[in-house]
C-alpha positions in Angstrom: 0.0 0.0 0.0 1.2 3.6 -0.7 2.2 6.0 1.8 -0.3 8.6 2.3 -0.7 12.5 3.0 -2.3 13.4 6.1 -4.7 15.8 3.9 -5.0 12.4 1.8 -6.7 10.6 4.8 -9.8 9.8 6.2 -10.6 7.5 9.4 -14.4 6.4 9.6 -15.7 4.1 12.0 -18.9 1.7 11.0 -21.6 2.1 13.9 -24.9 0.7 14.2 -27.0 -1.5 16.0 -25.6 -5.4 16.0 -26.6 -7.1 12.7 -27.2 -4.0 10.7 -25.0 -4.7 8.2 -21.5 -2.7 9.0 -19.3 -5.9 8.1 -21.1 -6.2 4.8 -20.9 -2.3 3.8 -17.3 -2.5 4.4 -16.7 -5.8 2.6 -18.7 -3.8 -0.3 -16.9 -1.0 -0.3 -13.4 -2.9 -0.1 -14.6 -4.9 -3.2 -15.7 -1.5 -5.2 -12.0 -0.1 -4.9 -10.4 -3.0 -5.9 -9.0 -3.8 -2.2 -10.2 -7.7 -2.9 -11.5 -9.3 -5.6 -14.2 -10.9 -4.8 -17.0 -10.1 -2.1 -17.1 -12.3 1.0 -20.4 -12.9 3.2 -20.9 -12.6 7.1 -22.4 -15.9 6.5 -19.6 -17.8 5.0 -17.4 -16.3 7.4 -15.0 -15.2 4.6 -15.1 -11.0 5.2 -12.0 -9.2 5.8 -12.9 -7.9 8.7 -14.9 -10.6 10.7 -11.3 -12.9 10.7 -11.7 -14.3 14.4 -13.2 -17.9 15.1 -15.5 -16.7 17.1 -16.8 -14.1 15.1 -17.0 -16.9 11.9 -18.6 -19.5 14.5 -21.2 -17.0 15.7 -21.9 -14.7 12.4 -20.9 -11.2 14.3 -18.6 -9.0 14.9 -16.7 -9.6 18.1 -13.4 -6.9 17.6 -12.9 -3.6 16.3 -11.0 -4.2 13.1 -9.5 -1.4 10.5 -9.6 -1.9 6.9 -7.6 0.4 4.6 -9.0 1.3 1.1 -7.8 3.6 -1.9 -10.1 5.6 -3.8 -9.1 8.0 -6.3 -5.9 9.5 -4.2 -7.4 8.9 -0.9 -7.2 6.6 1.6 -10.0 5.6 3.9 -9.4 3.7 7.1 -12.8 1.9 7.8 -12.8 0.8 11.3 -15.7 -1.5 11.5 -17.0 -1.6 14.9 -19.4 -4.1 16.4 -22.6 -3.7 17.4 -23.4 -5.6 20.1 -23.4 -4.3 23.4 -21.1 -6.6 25.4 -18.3 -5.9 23.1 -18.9 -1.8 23.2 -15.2 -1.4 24.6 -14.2 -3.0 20.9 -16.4 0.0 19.6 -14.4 2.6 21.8 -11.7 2.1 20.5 -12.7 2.7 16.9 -14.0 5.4 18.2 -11.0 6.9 19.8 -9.1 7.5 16.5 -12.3 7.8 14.2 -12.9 11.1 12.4 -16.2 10.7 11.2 -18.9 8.1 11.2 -21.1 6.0 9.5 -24.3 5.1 11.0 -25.6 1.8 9.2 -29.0 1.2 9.3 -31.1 -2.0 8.6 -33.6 -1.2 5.5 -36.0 -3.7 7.2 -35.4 -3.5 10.8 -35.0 0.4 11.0 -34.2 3.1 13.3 -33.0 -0.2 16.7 -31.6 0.8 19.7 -27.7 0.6 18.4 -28.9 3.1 16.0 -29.4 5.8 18.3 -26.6 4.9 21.1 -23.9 5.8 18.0 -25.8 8.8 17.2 -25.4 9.3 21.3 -21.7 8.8 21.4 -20.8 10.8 17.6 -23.1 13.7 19.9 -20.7 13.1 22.9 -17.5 13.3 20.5 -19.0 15.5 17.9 -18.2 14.1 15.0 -19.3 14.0 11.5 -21.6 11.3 10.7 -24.3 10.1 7.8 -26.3 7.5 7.6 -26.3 4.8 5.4 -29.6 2.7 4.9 -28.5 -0.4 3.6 -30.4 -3.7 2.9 -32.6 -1.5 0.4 -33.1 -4.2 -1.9 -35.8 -6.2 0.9 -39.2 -5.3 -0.2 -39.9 -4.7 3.3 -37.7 -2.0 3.5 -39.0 1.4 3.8 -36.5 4.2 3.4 -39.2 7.1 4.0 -40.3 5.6 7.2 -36.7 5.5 8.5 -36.3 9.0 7.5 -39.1 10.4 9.2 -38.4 8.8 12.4 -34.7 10.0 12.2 -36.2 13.4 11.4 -38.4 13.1 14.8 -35.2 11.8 16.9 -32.7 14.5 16.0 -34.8 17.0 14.0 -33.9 19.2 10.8 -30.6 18.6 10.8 -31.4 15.1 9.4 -31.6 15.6 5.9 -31.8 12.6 3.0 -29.5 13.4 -0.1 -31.0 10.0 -1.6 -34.6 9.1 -2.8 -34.8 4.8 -4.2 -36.5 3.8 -7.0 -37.4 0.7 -8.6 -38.2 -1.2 -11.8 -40.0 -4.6 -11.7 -40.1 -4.7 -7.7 -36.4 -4.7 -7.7 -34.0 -2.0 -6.6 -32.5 -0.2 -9.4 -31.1 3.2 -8.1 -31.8 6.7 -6.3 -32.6 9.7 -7.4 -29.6 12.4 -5.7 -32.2 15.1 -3.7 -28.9 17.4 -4.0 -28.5 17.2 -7.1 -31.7 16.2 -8.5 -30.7 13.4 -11.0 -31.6 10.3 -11.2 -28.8 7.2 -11.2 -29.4 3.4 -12.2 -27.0 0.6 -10.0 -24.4 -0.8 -12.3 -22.1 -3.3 -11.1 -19.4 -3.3 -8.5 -21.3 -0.3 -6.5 -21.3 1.8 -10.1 -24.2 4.1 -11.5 -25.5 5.7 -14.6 -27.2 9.0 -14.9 -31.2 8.5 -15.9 -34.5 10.2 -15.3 -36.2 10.7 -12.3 -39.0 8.2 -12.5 -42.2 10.0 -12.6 -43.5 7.6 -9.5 -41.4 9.5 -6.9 -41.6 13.0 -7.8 -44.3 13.3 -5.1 -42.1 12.1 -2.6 -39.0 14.0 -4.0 -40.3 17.1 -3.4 -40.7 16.3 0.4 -37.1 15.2 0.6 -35.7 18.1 -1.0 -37.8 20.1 1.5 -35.7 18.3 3.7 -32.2 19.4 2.7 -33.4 22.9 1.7 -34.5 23.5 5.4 -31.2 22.0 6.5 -29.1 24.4 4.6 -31.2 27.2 5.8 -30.8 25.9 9.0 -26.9 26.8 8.4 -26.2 29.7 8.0 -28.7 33.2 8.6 -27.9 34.6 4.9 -29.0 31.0 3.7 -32.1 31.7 6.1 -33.5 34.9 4.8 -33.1 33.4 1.0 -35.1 30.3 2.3 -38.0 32.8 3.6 -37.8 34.9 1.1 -38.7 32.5 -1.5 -35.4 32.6 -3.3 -33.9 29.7 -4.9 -30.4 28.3 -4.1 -27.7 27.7 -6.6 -26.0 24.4 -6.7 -22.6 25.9 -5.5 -24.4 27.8 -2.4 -26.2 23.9 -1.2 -22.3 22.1 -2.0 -20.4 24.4 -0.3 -23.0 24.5 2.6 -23.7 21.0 2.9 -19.8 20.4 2.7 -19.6 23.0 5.7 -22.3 21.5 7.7 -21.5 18.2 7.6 -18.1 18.7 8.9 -19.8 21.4 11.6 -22.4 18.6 12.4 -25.0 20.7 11.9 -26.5 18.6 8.9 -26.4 14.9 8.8 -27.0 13.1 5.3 -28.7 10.1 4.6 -28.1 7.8 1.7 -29.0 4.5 0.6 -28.0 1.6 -0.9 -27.3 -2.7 -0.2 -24.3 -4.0 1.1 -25.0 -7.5 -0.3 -25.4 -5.9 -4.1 -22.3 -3.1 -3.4 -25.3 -0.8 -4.3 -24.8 2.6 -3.7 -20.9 1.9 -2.2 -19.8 4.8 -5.5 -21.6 8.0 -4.1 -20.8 6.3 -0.2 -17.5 7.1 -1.1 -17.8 9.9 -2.7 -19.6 11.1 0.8 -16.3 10.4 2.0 -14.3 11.9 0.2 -16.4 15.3 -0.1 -17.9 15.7 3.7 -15.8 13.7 5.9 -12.7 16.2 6.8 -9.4 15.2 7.0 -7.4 14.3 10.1 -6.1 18.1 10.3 -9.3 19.4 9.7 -11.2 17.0 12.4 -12.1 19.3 14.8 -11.3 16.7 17.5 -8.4 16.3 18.7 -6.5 13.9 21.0 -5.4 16.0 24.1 -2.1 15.2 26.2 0.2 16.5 28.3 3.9 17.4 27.8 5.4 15.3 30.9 8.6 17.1 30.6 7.1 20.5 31.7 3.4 19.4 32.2 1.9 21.5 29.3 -1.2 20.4 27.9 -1.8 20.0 24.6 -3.5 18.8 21.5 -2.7 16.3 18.7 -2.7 18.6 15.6 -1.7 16.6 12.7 1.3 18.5 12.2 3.7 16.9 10.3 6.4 19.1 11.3 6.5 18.3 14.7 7.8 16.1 16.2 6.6 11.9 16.2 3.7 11.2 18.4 1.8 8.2 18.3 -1.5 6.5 20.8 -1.2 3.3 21.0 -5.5 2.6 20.6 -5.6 -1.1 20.5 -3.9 -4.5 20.9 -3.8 -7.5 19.0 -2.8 -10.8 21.1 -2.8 -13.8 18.3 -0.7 -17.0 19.5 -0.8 -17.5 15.7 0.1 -13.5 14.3 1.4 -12.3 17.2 1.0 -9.2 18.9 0.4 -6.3 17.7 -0.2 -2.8 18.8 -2.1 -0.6 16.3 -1.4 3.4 16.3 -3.0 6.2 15.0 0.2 8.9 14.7 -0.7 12.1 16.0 2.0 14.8 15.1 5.4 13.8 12.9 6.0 11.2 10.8 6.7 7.1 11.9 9.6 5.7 10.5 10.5 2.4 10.7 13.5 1.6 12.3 13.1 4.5 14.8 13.9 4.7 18.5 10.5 6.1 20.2 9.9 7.0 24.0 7.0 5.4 26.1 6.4 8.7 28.4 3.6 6.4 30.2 6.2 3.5 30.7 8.9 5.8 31.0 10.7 3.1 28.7 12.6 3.7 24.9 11.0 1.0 22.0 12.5 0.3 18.8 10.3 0.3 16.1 11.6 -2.2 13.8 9.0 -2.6 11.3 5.5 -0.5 10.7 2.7 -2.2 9.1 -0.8 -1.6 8.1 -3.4 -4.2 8.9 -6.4 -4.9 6.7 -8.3 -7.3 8.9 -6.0 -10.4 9.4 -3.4 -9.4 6.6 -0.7 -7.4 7.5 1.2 -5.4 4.7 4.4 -3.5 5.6 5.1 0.3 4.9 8.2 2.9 5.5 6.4 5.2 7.3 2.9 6.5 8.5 2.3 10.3 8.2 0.0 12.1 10.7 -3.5 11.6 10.5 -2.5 7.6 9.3 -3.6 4.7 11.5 -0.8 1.5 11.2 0.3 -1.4 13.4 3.9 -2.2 15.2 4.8 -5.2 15.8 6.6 -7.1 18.9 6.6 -4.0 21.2 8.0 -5.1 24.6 6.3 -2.8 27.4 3.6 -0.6 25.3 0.2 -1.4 25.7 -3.4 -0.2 24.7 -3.7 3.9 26.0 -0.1 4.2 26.2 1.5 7.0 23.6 4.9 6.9 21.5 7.2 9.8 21.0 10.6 11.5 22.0 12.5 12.1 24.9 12.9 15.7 23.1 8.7 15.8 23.6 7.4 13.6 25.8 4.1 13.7 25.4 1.6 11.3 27.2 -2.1 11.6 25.4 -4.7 10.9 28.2 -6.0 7.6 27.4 -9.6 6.9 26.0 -12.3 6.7 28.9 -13.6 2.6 28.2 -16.6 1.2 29.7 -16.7 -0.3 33.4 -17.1 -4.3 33.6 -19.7 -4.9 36.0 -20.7 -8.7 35.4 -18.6 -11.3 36.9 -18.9 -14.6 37.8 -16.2 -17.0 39.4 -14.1 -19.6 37.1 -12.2 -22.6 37.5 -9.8 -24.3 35.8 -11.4 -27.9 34.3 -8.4 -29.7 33.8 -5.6 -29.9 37.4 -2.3 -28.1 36.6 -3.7 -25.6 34.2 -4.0 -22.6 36.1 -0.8 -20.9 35.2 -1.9 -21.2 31.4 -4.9 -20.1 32.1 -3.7 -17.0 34.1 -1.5 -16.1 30.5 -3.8 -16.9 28.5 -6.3 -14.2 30.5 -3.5 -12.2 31.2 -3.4 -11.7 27.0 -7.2 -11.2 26.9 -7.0 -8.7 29.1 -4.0 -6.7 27.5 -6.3 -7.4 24.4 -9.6 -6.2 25.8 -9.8 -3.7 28.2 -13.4 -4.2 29.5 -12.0 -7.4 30.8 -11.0 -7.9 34.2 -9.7 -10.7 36.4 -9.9 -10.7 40.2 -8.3 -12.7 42.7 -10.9 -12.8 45.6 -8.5 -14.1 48.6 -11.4 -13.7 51.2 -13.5 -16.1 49.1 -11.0 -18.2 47.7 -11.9 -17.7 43.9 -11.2 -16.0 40.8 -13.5 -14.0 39.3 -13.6 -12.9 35.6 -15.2 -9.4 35.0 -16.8 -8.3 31.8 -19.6 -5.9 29.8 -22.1 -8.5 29.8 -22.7 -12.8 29.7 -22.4 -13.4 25.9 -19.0 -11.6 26.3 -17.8 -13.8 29.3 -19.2 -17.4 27.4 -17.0 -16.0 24.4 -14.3 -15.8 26.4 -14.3 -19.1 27.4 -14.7 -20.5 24.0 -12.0 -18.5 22.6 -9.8 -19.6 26.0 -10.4 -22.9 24.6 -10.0 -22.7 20.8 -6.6 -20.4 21.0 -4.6 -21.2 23.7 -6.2 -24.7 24.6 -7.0 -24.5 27.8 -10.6 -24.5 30.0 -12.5 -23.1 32.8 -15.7 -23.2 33.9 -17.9 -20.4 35.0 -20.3 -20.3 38.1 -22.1 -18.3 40.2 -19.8 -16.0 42.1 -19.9 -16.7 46.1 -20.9 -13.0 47.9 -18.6 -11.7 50.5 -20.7 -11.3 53.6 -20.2 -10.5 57.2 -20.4 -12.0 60.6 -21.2 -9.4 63.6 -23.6 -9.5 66.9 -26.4 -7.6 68.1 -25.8 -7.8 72.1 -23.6 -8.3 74.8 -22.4 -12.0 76.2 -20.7 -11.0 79.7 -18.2 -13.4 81.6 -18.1 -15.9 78.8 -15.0 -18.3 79.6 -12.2 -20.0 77.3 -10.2 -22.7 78.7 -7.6 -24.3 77.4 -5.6 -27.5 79.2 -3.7 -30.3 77.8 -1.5 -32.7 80.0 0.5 -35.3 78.2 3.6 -36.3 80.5 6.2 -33.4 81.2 4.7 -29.7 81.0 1.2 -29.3 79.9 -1.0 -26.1 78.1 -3.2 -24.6 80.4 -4.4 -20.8 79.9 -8.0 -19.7 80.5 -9.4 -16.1 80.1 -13.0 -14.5 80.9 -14.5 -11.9 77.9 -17.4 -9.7 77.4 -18.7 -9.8 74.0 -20.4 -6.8 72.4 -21.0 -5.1 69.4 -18.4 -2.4 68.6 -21.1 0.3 66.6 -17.9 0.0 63.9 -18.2 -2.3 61.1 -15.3 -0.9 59.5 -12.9 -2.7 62.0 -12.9 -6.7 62.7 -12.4 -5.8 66.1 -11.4 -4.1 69.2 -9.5 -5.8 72.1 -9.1 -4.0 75.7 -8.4 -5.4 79.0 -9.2 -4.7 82.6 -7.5 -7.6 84.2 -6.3 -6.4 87.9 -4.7 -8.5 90.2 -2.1 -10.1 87.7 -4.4 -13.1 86.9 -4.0 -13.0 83.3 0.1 -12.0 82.7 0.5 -9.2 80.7 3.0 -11.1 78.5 0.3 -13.4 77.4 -2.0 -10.2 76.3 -0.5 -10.5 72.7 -1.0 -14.2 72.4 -4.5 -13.7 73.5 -4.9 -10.8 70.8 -3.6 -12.8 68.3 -6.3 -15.6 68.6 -9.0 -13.3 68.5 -7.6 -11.5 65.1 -7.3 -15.3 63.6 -11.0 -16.0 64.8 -12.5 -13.2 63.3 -11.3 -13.9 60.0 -13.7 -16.9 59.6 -16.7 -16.5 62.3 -18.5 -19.6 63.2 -21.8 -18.9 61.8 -21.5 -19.3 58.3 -17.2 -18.8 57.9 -17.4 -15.5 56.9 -15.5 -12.8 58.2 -16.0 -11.3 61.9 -16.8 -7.6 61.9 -17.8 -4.8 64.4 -17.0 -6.9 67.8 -15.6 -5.3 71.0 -13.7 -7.8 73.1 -12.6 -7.0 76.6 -10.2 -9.4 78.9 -11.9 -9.1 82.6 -10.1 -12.1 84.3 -8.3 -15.3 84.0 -5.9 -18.0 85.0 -2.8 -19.4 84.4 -0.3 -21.7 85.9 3.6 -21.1 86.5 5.1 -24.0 84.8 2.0 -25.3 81.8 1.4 -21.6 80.6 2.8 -20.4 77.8 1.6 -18.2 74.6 -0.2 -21.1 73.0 -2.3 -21.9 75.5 -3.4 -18.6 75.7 -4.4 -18.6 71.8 -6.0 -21.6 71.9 -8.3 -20.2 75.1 -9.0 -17.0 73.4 -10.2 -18.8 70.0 -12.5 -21.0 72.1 -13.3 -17.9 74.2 -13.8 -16.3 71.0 -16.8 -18.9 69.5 -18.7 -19.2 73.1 -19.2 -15.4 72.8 -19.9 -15.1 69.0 -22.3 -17.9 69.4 -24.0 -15.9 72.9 -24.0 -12.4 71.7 -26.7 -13.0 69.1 -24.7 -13.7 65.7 -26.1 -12.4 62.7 -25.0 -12.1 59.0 -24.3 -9.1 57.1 -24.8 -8.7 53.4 -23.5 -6.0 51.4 -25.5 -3.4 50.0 -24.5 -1.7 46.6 -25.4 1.8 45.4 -26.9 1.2 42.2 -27.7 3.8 39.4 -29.6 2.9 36.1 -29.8 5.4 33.2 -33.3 4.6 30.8 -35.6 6.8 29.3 -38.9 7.7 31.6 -41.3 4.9 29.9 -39.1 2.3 31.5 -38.6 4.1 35.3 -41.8 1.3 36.5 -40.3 -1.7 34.8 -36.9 -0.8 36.6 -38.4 0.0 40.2 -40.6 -3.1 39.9 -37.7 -5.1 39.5 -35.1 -3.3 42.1 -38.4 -4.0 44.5 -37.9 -8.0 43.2 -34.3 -8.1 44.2 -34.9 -6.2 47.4 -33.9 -3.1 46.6 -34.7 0.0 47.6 -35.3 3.0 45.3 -33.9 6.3 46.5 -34.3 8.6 43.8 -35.1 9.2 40.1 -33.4 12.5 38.4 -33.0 13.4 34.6 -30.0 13.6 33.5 -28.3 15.6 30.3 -29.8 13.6 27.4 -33.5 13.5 28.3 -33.4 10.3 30.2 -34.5 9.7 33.6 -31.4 8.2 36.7 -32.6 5.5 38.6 -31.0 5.5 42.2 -31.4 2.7 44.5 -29.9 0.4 47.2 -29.7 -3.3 46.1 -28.2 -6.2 48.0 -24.9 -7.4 46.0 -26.4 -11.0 45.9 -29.4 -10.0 43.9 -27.5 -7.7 41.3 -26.1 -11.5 39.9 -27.6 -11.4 35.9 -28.7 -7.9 36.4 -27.4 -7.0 33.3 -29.3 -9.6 31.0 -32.7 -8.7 32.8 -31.8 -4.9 32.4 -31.4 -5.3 28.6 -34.3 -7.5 28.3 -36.5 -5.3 30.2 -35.3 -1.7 28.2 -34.7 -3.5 24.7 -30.7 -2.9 25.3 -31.1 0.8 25.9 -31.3 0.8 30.1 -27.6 1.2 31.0 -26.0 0.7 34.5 -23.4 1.2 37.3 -22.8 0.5 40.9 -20.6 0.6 43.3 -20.2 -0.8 47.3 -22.3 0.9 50.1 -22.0 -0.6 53.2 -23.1 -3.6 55.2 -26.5 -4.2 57.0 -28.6 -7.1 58.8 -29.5 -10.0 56.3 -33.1 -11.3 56.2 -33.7 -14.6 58.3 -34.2 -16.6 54.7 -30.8 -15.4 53.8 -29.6 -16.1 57.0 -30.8 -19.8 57.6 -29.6 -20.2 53.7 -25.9 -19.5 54.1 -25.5 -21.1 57.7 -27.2 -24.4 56.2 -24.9 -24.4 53.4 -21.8 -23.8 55.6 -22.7 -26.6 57.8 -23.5 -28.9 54.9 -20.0 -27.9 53.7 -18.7 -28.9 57.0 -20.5 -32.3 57.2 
């Protein structure tokens, strides 16, 4: 592939709801510019960009993946995102280096929930963006229909530059509102100019409506013409539209069928015409100078010197690893010495690529703007940045999506676990809405994700790539043992006699509640008289900080327990520090046991984010999991924040029922509270199943 110009670049990210049609639309496009030679199909699991098992097994996207195109002296890096939700951190980090947008919309299924979350995040960026209707060759899609309700979403900035016609119930071609010509499909995304069919002029003149009140909408001079009657030349709508677009004040919306490469010509003329350059985005990556702690912005200045963010990782046992780049200022030269400001560490760049799905082609050097891949770098991972010690700028890394599902996994096969650790350890350097956690209190590891389909795929792919298994299961809930009253003078004793010098040690504790669950405990003594020794106090403290780790309800931790030594015994020659321990753990159980034990579950803060028709489906459900709802307040984008109190034991699947309930739209977050009393049904449930264990 040639090297390219930054002015000679544009970087567009494929959004849309999951099953759309993205992977096909870019598969089209690649085909119309000569990038392959033949079309593949999602189906077939032969697309450039869908190259993963997984994503051939399961017929969807599961990565972000950039394919590279030329077109008449440009080149276009199409960064086809998926569209489910479990994989959105794959789609943030298309995002994070995306110029511009295309919004691909299902013909048949029309305006879907994905559909207006990528609108949502292109708002949040503000970026360019158009949408593509594709799939226009079903006779159940209806273009007008998708318009209108687009139209009533996001108002008269929506405006559709295409109008379809057809010819013996098939889909022959458009008629261009902007230009007000009609074009016949040829082959390999190709038209011919034609008349405008006389059977859409009624609906032509709505559309065109549609764009004239857009352009007006730009601009005041453009305004009074509107209202004044006047009529606009073609140069004044171009040069407006052109403006707009870039200003995301007017959003286009064209047609055409992914499967047929219909419509993929003027898609990329689109491109080329109202999609800026990566100089003329008017986003820019911001960073800081960590030499002298300037901020500053990633220009596309080609005179400056290198900068690169690293935006995404490629872990392949069979291609290796790569880390892909988009360069920000400079030039990257191969067989350069950069500087890792985040990882304060030098790399040498032997070799720069640029990735087109699977296939990796190499190049000399990547100008600003470009997106490109390095292979084999040591320390540099996803969010870091690559420049020179001269510059050492750090850009701040992109904002990705919280995990909040996790469930517990186990290796299935003995002796594994140390490939399975590397093998998440890569998934994880590979995905960074992927977490693993070692729970020590529990004794289990826990996998964190976006949601369940993303977790089973993990598994499969653990499994198909680096051959190893683990099972999943419901995660175990870290709760609390405390008391609720006072068990005076309970006594420990501890004596053992076999031949020689014995163990003897016996202490007398009160037992209360401490009003501080934020401590295990708290130990004080009031022994007078010397009947405990005060060289056995530590001994005795040490046996109650190992009991409270596991209390003898249900094993869980001991929390919010005052402990005070009042008296004892001991015995010249058979004391000693043990025998103190061991009286202080027995003294320990008696009490807990006395003092009226009682389980503590923890409570988590939960917030869910849907629009006001679904605020009673969500409080129904929080009442379900016995929850508690605090609050409700709008937020920014006209939908309505659900606060409530949830036990942590109830929030397990949460996220399937949330997405069930809302039709994917409901999103969510939570975090920790605090501890309080667990019901008696949750009680009796956790102490049967600890003493079941124990049987």
């Amino acid at each position: 592939m040639n090297v390219y110009k930054t002015e000679d670049i544009r970087n567009v990210v494929l959004m849309g709801h999951g099953g759309a049609g993205k992977t096909t639309v870019v598969e089209a496009l690649a085909f119309c510019t000569g990038a392959i030679s033949r079309m593949g199909s999602v189906d077939d699991g032969s697309t450039i960009s869908d190259y993963d098992k997984e994503e051939i097994k399961r017929k969807f996207s599961i990565n972000s993946s950039v394919v590279p195109i030329e077109w008449e002296g440009i080149k276009i890096n199409l960064l086809d995102a998926p569209g489910y939700f479990d994989f959105v951190g794959q789609m943030e980090e298309a995002m994070s280096v995306a110029d511009a947008a295309i919004i691909v919309v299902n013909g048949k299924a029309g305006v879907e929930v994905g559909t207006k979350k990528a609108w949502d995040i292109c708002e949040r960026r503000k970026i360019p963006r158009l949408f593509f209707v594709t799939g226009m060759d079903d006779p159940n899609a209806d273009y007008l229909k998708i318009c209108e309700e687009l139209k009533s979403l996001y108002g008269k900035k929506v405006a559709p530059f295409h109008l379809p016609f057809w010819e013996n119930d098939k889909l022959s071609g458009f008629v261009n509102v902007v230009k007000m010509g009609g074009r016949r499909f040829l082959e390999k995304g190709l038209y011919e100019d034609c008349d405008i069919p006389s059977d859409v002029r009624g609906d032509l003149d709505q559309a065109r409506d549609m764009i004239l009140e857009a352009v007006a909408e730009s601009d005041e001079e453009l305004m009074e013409k509107y209202f004044a009657g006047e009529e606009f030349t073609q140069e004044e709508i171009s040069k407006a539209l052109r403006t707009s677009v870039i200003e995301c004040d007017i959003v286009p919306v064209q047609i055409g069928s992914g499967v047929d490469a219909h419509g993929m010509n003027m898609l990329l003329q689109s491109i080329e015409k109202y999609f800026p350059s990566p100089e003329k985005a008017e986003v820019f990556k911001k960073g800081t100078n960590t030499a002298t702690g300037e901020e500053i912005e990633a220009d596309k200045d080609i005179n400056k010197d290198v900068s690169a963010y690293v935006f995404k990782t490629i872990m392949d046992p069979f291609i290796g690893k790569y880390s892909l780049v988009k360069v920000c200022t400079g030039i990257l030269k191969e067989g350069t010495t950069v500087y890792n400001p985040t990882k304060d560490v030098e790399e040498k760049l032997s070799k720069l690529y640029v990735i087109s799905g699977k296939k990796v082609t190499e190049v000399s050097e990547l100008y600003a703007g470009d997106i490109g891949a390095i292979g084999k770098l040591n320390s540099t991972r996803t969010g870091d940045t690559l420049a020179t010690k001269k510059t050492p700028i750090a850009y701040h890394p992109t904002t990705m999506s919280k995990p909040y599902t996790y469930k517990a996994y186990r290796a299935v096969n003995k002796g594994e676990e140390d490939k399975i650790s590397q093998a998440l350890t890569k998934c994880c350097i590979e995905d960074l809405t992927l977490k693993v956690v070692n729970d020590e209190e529990n004794r289990q590891s826990l996998i964190y994700g976006i949601g369940d389909q993303q977790l089973d795929i993990l598994v499969s792919k653990l499994e198909e790539k680096f051959k190893v298994k683990i099972e999943l299961d419901k995660p175990k809930i870290a709760f609390r043992e405390t008391v609720k009253k006072k068990a005076a003078d309970v006594q420990g004793r501890h004596k053992k006699q076999s031949g020689g010098a014995g163990q003897f040690g016996e202490i007398v504790i009160d037992f209360e509640p401490s009003g501080d669950l934020e401590k295990p405990y708290v130990f004080e003594e009031v022994v007078v008289g010397g009947s405990v020794p005060k060289n056995f106090f530590p001994a005795i403290e040490k046996g109650i900080a190992e009991s409270v780790l596991k209390g003898p309800l249900a094993g869980y931790p001991v929390v919010g327990v005052k402990i005070t030594l009042k008296d004892g015994k001991y015995h010249p020659v058979d004391s000693n520090e043990m025998a103190f321990k061991m009286a202080s753990i027995k003294a320990f159980k008696e009490a807990m046991m006395q003092a009226g034990p009682i389980l503590l579950e923890p409570i988590a803060s939960v917030k869910v984010t849907v629009p006001d028709s679904f605020t009673g489906d969500v409080m129904g459900d929080f009442n379900k999991r016995r929850g508690r709802v605090l609050g409700m307040n709008p937020d920014d984008n006209g939908n309505t924040v659900v606060e409530a109190d949830v036990p942590m034991s109830e929030l397990y699947g949460y996220s399937t029922t949330l997405r069930s309930m809302t039709g994917g739209i409901g999103t969510y977050e939570y975090e920790f509270a605090r501890y309080e009393q667990a019901p008696s049904d949750v009680q009796a449930r956790e102490v049967e199943k600890y003493q079941n264990k124990d049987e």
